[in-house]
C-alpha positions as CSV (number, residue, x, y, z in Angstrom):
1,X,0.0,0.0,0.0
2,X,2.8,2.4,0.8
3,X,4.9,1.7,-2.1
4,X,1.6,2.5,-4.3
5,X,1.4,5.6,-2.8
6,X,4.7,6.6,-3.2
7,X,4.7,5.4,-6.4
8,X,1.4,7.9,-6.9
9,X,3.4,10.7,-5.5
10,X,6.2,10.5,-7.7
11,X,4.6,10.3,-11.0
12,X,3.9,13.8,-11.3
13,X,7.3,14.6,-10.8
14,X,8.6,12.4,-12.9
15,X,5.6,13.8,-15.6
16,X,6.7,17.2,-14.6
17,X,10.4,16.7,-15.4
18,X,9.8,15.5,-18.7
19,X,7.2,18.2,-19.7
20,X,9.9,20.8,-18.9
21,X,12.8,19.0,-20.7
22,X,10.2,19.3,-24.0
23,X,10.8,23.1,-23.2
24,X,14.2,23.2,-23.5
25,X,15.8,24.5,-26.5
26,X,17.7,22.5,-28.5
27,X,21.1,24.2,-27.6
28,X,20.5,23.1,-24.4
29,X,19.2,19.7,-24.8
30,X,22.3,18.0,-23.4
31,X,24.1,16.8,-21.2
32,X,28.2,17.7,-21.2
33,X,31.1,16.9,-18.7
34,X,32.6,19.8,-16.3
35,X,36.0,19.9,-15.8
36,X,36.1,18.1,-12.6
37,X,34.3,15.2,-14.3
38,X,30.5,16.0,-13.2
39,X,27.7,15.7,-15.4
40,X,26.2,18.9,-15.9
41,X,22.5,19.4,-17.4
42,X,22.8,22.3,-20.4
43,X,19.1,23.0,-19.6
44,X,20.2,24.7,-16.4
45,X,21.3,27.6,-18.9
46,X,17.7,28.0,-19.7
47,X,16.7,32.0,-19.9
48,X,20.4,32.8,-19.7
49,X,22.5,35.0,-22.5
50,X,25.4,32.3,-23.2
51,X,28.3,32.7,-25.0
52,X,29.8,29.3,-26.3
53,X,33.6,29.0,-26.6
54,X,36.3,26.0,-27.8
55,X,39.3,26.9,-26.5
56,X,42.8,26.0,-25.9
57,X,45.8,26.6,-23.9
58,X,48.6,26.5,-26.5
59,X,47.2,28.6,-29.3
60,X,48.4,32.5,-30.1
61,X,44.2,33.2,-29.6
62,X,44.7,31.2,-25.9
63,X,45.2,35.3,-24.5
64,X,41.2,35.4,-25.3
65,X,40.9,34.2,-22.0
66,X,41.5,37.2,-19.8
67,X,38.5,38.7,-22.0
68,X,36.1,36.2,-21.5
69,X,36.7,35.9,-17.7
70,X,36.1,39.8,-17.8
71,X,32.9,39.0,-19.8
72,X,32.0,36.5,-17.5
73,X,33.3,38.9,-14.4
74,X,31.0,42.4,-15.6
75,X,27.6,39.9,-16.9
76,X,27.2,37.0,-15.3
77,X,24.9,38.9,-12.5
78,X,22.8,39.9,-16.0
79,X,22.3,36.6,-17.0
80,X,25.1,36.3,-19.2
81,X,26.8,32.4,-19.0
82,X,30.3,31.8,-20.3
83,X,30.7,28.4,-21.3
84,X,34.3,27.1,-22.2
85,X,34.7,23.7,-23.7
86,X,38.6,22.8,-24.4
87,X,39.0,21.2,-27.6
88,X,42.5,19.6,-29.3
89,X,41.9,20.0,-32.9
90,X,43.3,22.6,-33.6
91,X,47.2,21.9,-34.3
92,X,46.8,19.8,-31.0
93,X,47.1,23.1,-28.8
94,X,45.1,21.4,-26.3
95,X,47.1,18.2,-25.2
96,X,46.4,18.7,-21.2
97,X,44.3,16.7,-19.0
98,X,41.2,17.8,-17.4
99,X,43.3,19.0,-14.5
100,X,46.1,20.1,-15.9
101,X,43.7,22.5,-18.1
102,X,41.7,23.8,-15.1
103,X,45.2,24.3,-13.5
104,X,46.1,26.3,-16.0
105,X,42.9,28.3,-17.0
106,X,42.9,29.3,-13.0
107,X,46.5,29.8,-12.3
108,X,47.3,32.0,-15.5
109,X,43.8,33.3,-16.4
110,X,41.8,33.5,-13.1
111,X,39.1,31.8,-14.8
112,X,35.7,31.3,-13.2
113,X,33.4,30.6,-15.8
114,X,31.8,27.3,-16.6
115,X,34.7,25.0,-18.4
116,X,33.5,21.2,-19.8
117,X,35.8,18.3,-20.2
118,X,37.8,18.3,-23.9
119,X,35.4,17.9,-27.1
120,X,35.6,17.8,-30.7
121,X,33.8,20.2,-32.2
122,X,34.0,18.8,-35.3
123,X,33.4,15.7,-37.4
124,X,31.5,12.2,-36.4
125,X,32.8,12.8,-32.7
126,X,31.6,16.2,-32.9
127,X,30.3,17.0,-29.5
128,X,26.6,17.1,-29.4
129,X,26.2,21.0,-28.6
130,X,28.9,21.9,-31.4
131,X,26.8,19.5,-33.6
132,X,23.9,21.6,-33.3
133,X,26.0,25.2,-33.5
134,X,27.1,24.7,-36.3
135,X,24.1,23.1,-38.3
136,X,22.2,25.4,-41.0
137,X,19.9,24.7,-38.2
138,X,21.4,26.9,-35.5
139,X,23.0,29.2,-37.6
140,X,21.7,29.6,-41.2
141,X,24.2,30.4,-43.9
142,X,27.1,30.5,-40.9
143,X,26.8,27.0,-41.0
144,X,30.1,25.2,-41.4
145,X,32.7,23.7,-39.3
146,X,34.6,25.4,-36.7
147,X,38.0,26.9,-38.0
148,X,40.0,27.0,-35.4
149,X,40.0,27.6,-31.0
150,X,38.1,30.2,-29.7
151,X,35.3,30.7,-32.1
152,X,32.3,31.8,-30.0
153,X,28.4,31.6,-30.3
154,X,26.4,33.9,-28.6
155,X,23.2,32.6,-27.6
156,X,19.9,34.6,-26.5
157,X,17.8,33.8,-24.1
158,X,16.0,31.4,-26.4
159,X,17.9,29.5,-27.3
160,X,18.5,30.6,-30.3
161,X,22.1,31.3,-31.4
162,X,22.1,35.2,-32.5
163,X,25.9,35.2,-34.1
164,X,29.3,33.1,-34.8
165,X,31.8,35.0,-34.2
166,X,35.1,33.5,-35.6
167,X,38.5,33.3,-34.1
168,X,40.0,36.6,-34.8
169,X,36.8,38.6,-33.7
170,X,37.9,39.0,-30.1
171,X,35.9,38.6,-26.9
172,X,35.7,42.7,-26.0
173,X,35.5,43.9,-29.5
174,X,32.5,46.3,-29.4
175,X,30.6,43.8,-31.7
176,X,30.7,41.3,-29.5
177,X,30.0,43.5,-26.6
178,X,27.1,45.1,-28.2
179,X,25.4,42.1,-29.2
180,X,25.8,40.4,-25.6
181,X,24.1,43.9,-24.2
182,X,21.3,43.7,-27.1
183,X,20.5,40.1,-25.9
184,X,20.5,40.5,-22.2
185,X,18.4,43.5,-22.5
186,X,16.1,41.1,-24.3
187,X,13.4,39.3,-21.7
């Protein structure tokens, strides 16, 4: 009788928690690995301005870091969500560990925003999330693969990704500032 009841209790949570995972938007529809190893639901991003980053410690854009932790630093009370996923592609200028990279992104960068264990970003082992980013999908005729570390997609509130920006656009350049502002003004 008990274990009826219980069961009658937790059905509409369980109901509940998949009605809400329908509302998630696609972007966020995954589930990654944070730097310490713990699996991290993208759908607690939901509402929030993010701003989707591959990077890499031993690249001549790996400097971008400082302006994305100052990004993170001035916006993240706003809504704004930083989101850093290491990725070794790229003339291999990410060979480090999990905690050799967080070492290093806190001991030379200070960095506090979210970081994920290494992806690809492209290709059939493309990460999920990168699948979708860069899909005619997500982002039109921007589509493509990623060119190299530290291309960033800004994504509003929706869930929808508003711009790529590419490698040499850099983190504080007024466009990117501008169109973080422009989406976290957005409600």
């Amino acid at each position: 009788m008990r274990l009826a009841a219980l069961l009658l209790l937790a059905l509409p949570t369980a109901v509940l928690a998949e009605e809400a995972k329908k509302d998630v938007p696609k972007v966020l529809s995954h589930e990654m690995k944070s730097l310490q190893g713990k699996d991290v639901d993208l759908s607690k991003y939901k509402g929030k301005v993010l701003l989707i980053v591959n990077v890499a410690s031993r690249c001549g854009a790996t400097p971008q870091y400082a302006p994305l932790e100052k990004l993170h630093d001035k916006y993240a009370d706003k809504g704004l969500a930083v989101l850093g996923f290491p990725c070794n592609q790229f003339g291999r200028q990410e060979p480090g560990t999990s905690a050799q990279i967080a070492e290093f992104c806190e001991s030379t960068y200070g960095v506090e925003f979210d970081m994920f264990e290494k992806v690809e970003v492209n290709g059939k082992n493309a990460a999920p999330i990168y699948a979708y980013l860069t899909s005619e999908e997500a982002v039109g005729k921007d589509a493509g693969p990623v060119r190299w570390n530290f291309e960033k997609f800004l994504v509003g509130r929706d869930g929808k990704v508003i711009k790529r920006f590419r490698t040499g656009v850099k983190p504080d350049s007024e466009q990117v500032v501008s169109a973080i502002e422009a989406a976290l003004a957005e409600k």
